[in-house]
MIBA-184210 format. One record per residue (C-alpha): residue number from 1; x, y, z. Coordinates in nm, 3 decimals, padded with zeros to 5 digits. Each point is the difference from the previous one (the first is absolute). Layout:
N
R, num, u, v, w
R, NUM, X, Y, Z;
...
END
This chain:
278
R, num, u, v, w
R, 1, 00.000, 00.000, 00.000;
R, 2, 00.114, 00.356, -00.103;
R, 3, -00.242, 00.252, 00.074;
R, 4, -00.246, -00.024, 00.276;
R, 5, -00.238, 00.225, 00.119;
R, 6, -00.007, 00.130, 00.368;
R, 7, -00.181, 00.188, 00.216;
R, 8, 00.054, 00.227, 00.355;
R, 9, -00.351, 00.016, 00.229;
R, 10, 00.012, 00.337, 00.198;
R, 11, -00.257, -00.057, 00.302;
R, 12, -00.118, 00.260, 00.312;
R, 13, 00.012, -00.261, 00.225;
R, 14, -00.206, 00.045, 00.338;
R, 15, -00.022, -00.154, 00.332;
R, 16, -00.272, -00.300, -00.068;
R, 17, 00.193, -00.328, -00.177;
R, 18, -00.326, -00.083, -00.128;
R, 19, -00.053, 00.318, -00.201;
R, 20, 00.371, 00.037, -00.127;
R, 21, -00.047, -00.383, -00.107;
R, 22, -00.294, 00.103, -00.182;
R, 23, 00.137, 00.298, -00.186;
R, 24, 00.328, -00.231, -00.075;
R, 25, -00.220, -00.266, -00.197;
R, 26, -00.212, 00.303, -00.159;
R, 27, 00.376, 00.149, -00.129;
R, 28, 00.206, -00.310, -00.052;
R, 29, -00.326, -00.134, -00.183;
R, 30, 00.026, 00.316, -00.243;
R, 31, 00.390, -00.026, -00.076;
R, 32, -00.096, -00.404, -00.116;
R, 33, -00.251, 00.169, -00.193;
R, 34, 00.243, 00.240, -00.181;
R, 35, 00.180, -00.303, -00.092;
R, 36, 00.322, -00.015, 00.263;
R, 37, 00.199, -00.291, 00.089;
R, 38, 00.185, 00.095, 00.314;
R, 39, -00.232, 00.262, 00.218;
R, 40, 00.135, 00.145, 00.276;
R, 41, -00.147, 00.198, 00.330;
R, 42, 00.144, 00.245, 00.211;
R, 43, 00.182, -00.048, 00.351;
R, 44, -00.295, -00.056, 00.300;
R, 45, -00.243, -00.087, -00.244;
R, 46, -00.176, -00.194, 00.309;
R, 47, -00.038, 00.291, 00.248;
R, 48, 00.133, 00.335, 00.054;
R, 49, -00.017, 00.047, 00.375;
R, 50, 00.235, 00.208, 00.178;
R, 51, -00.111, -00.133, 00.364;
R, 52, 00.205, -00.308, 00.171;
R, 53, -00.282, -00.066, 00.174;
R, 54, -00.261, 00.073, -00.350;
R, 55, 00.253, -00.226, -00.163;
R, 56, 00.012, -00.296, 00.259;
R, 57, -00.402, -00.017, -00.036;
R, 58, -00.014, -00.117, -00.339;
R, 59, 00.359, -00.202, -00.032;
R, 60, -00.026, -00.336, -00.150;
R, 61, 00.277, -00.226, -00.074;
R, 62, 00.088, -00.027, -00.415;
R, 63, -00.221, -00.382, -00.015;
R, 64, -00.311, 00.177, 00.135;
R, 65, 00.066, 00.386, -00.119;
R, 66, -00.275, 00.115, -00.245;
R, 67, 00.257, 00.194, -00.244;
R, 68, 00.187, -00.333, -00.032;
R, 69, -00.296, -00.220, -00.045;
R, 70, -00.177, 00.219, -00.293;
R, 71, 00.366, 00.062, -00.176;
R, 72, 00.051, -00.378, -00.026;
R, 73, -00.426, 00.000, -00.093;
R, 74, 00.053, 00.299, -00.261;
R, 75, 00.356, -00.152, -00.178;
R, 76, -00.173, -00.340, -00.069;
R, 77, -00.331, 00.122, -00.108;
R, 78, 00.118, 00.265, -00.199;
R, 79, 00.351, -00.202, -00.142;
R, 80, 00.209, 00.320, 00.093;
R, 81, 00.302, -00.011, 00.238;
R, 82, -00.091, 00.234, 00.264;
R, 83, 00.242, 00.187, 00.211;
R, 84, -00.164, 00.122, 00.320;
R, 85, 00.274, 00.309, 00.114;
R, 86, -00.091, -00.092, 00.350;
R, 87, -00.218, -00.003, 00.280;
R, 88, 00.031, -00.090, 00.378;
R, 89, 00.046, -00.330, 00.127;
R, 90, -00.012, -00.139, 00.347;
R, 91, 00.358, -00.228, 00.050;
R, 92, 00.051, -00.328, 00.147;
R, 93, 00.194, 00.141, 00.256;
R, 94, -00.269, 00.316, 00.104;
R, 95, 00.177, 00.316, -00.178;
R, 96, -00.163, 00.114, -00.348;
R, 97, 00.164, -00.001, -00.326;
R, 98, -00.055, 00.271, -00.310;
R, 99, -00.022, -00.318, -00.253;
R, 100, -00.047, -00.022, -00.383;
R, 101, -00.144, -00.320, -00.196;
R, 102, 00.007, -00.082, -00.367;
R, 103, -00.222, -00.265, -00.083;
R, 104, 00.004, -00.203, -00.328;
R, 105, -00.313, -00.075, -00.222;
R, 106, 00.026, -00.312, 00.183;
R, 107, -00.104, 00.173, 00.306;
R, 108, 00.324, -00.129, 00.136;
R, 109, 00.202, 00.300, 00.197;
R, 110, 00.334, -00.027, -00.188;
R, 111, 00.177, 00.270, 00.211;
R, 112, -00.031, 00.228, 00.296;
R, 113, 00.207, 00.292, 00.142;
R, 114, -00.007, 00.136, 00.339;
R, 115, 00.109, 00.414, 00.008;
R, 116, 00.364, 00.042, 00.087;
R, 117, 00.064, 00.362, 00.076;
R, 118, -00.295, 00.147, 00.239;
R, 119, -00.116, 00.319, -00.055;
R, 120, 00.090, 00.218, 00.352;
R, 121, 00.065, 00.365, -00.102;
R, 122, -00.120, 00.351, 00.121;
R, 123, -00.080, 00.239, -00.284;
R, 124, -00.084, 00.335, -00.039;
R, 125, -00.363, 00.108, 00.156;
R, 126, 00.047, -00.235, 00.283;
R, 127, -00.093, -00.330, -00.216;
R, 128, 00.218, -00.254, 00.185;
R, 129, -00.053, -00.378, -00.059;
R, 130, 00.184, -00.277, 00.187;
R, 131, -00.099, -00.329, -00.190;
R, 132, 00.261, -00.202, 00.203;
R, 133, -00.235, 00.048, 00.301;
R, 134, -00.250, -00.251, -00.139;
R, 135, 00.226, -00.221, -00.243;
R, 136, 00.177, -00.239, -00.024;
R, 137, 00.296, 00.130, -00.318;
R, 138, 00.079, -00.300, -00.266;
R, 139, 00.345, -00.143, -00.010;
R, 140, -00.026, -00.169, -00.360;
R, 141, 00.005, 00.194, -00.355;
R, 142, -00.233, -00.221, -00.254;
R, 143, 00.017, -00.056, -00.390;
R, 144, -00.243, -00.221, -00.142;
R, 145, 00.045, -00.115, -00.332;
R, 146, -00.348, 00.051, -00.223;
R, 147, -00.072, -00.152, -00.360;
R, 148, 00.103, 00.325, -00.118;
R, 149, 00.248, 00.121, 00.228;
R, 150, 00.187, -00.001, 00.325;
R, 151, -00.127, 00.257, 00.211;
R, 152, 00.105, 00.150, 00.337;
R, 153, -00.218, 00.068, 00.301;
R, 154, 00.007, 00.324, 00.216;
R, 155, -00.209, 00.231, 00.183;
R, 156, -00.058, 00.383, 00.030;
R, 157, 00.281, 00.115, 00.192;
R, 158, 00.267, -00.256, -00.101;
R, 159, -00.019, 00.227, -00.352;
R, 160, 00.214, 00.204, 00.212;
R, 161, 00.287, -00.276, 00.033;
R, 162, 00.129, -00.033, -00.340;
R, 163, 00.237, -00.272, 00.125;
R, 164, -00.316, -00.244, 00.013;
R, 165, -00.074, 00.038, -00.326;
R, 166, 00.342, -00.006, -00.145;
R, 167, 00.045, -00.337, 00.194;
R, 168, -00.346, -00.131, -00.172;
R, 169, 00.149, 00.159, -00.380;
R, 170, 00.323, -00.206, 00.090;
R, 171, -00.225, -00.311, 00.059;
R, 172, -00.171, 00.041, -00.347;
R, 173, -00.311, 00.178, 00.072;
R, 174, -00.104, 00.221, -00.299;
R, 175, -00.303, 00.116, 00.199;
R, 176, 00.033, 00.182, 00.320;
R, 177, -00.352, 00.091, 00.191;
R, 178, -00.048, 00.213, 00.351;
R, 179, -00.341, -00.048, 00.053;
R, 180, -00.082, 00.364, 00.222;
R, 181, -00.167, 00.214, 00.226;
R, 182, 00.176, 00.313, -00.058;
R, 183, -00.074, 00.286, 00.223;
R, 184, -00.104, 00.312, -00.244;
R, 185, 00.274, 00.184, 00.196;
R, 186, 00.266, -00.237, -00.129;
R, 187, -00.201, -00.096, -00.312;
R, 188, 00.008, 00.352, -00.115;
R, 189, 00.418, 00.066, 00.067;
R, 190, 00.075, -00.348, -00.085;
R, 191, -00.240, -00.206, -00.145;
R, 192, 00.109, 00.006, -00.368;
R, 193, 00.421, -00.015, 00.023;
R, 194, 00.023, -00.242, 00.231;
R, 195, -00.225, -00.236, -00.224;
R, 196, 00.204, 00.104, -00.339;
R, 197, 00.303, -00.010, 00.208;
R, 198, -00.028, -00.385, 00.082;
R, 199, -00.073, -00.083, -00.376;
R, 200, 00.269, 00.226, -00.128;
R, 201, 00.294, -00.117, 00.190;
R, 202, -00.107, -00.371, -00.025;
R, 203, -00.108, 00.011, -00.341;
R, 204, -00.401, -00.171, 00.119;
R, 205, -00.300, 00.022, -00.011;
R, 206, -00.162, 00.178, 00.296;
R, 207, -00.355, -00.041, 00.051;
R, 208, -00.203, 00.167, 00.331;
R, 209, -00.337, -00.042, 00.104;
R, 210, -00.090, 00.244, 00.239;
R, 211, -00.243, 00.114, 00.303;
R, 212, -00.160, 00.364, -00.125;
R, 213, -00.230, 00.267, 00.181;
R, 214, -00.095, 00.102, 00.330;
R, 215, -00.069, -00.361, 00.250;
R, 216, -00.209, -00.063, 00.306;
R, 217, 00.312, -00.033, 00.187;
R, 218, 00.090, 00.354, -00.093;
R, 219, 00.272, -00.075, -00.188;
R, 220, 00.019, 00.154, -00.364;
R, 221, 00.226, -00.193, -00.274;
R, 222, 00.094, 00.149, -00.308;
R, 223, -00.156, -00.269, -00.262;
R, 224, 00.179, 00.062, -00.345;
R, 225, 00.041, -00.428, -00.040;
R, 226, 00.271, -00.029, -00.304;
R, 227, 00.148, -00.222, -00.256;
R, 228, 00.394, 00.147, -00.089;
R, 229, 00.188, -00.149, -00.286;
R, 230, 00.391, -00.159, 00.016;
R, 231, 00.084, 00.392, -00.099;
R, 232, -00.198, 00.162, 00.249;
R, 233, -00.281, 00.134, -00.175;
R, 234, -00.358, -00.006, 00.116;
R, 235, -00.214, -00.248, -00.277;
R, 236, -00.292, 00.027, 00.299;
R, 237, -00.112, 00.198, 00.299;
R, 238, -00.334, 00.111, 00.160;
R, 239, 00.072, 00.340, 00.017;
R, 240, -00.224, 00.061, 00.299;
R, 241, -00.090, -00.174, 00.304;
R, 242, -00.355, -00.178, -00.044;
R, 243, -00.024, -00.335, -00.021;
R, 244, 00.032, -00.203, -00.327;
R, 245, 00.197, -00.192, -00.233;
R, 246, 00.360, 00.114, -00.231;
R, 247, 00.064, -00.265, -00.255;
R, 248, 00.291, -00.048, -00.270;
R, 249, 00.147, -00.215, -00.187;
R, 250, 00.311, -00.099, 00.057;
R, 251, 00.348, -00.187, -00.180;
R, 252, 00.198, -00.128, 00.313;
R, 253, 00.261, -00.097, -00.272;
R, 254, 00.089, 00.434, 00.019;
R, 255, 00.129, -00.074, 00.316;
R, 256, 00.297, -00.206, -00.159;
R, 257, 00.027, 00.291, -00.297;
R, 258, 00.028, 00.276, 00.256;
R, 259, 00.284, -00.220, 00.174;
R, 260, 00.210, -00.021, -00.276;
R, 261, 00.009, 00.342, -00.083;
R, 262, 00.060, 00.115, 00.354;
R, 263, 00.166, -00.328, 00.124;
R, 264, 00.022, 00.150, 00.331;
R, 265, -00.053, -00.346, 00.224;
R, 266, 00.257, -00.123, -00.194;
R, 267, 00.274, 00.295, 00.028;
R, 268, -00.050, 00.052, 00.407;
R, 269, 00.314, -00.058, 00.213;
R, 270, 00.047, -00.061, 00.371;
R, 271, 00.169, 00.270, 00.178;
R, 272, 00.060, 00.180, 00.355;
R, 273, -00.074, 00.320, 00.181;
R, 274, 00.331, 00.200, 00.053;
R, 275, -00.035, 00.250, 00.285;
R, 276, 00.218, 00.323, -00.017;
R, 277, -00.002, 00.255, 00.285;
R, 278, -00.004, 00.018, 00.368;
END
């Protein structure tokens, strides 16, 4: 397979799993519909709750979560691979993880990713998040490899650690994804560079499904979900932040094009820091 058609889901998700699960069949439904092969949903496509204790109330562990149930329901019926960016999962051992799924048209889940790098800053305003207070960070990069291509798994603020993606370019992936919920403070400095950035330097795909609009919890996320070409330019975006569906077609053979022109994997060299001064 050469081209293949795929497709980012930008969601407002709320508080209730039941309505978010709702809206996610309603939007992955439509992306199936447009004709997509891989479909992808933004990070916390489950719930966004900003409460521990909000949070705790509605935790389920992945074999009874609803998100994970109708992805594996949704890829089979609908004979898509379907990457859920993530949603919130009780562990085995009682802390939560920030965990993504791809299922196959099987229904099988083929991969998962739990979110490294956890998002505790304090930004202008007096917005100040400290995800490490309620999970659990991943220790594990993932690539998975796809029909038609290998493709590495992120999340939202890992964008911002390019040496995760360069690690899944160096493993073969010729798509990179960071499933989000953006903040529209960081969204609107950020948003854009970072995501051209990562295909740029690695010479990938980058596709982003994203969290848009003002949420129960509060929170407001930027939206703008996008599909970047091996050269960094923008084939898709939602240039807003309502939910719906970006779609393009893609060659994951550019990936290998952009390489060779720009063989940059291949020309890095080790090195060390010298320190000069007092």
């Amino acid at each position: 397979m050469s081209i293949v058609k795929v497709a980012a889901v930008q969601m407002r998700s709320g508080t209730s799993p039941e309505r978010n699960a709702a809206d996610f069949e309603k939007l992955v439904r439509e992306a199936a519909s447009k004709g997509a092969q891989y479909v992808q949903t933004p990070e916390m496509t489950g719930a966004l709750v900003r409460g521990k204790d909000e949070l705790k109330a509605i935790l389920k562990p992945e074999a009874e979560d609803l998100i994970a149930r109708k992805g594996a329901e949704l890829a089979k019926q609908l004979g898509i691979y379907l990457h859920v960016g993530s949603t919130a999962i009780a562990r085995d051992d009682g802390k939560v993880a920030n965990r993504g799924f791809i299922f196959a048209p099987s229904g099988e889940k083929i991969a998962s990713y739990d979110k490294i790098h956890m998002f505790d800053v304090d930004l202008d305003n007096g917005e100040s998040w400290r995800e490490s207070a309620t999970y659990e960070p991943g220790t594990c990069a993932s690539v998975v490899d796809l029909p038609f291509a290998r493709l590495g798994m992120a999340v939202c603020y890992d964008i911002r650690f390019p040496q995760l993606f360069r690690a899944q370019a160096m493993d073969g992936a010729q798509i990179l994804t960071a499933p989000a919920a953006f903040t529209r403070q960081t969204g609107e400095a950020h948003w854009h560079v970072l995501q051209r950035a990562r295909a740029i330097e690695n010479g990938a795909w980058v596709i982003t499904a994203a969290q848009g609009g003002k949420h129960e919890d509060g929170r407001e996320t930027y939206g703008h979900s996008l599909i970047i070409d091996p050269w960094g330019r923008v084939v898709a975006e939602a240039d807003h932040d309502e939910p719906g569906v970006v779609v393009a077609e893609i060659d994951p053979a550019a990936s290998a094009e952009a390489r060779k022109k720009i063989p940059n994997l291949k020309n890095a060299r080790p090195f060390e820091v010298a320190n000069f001064g007092a």
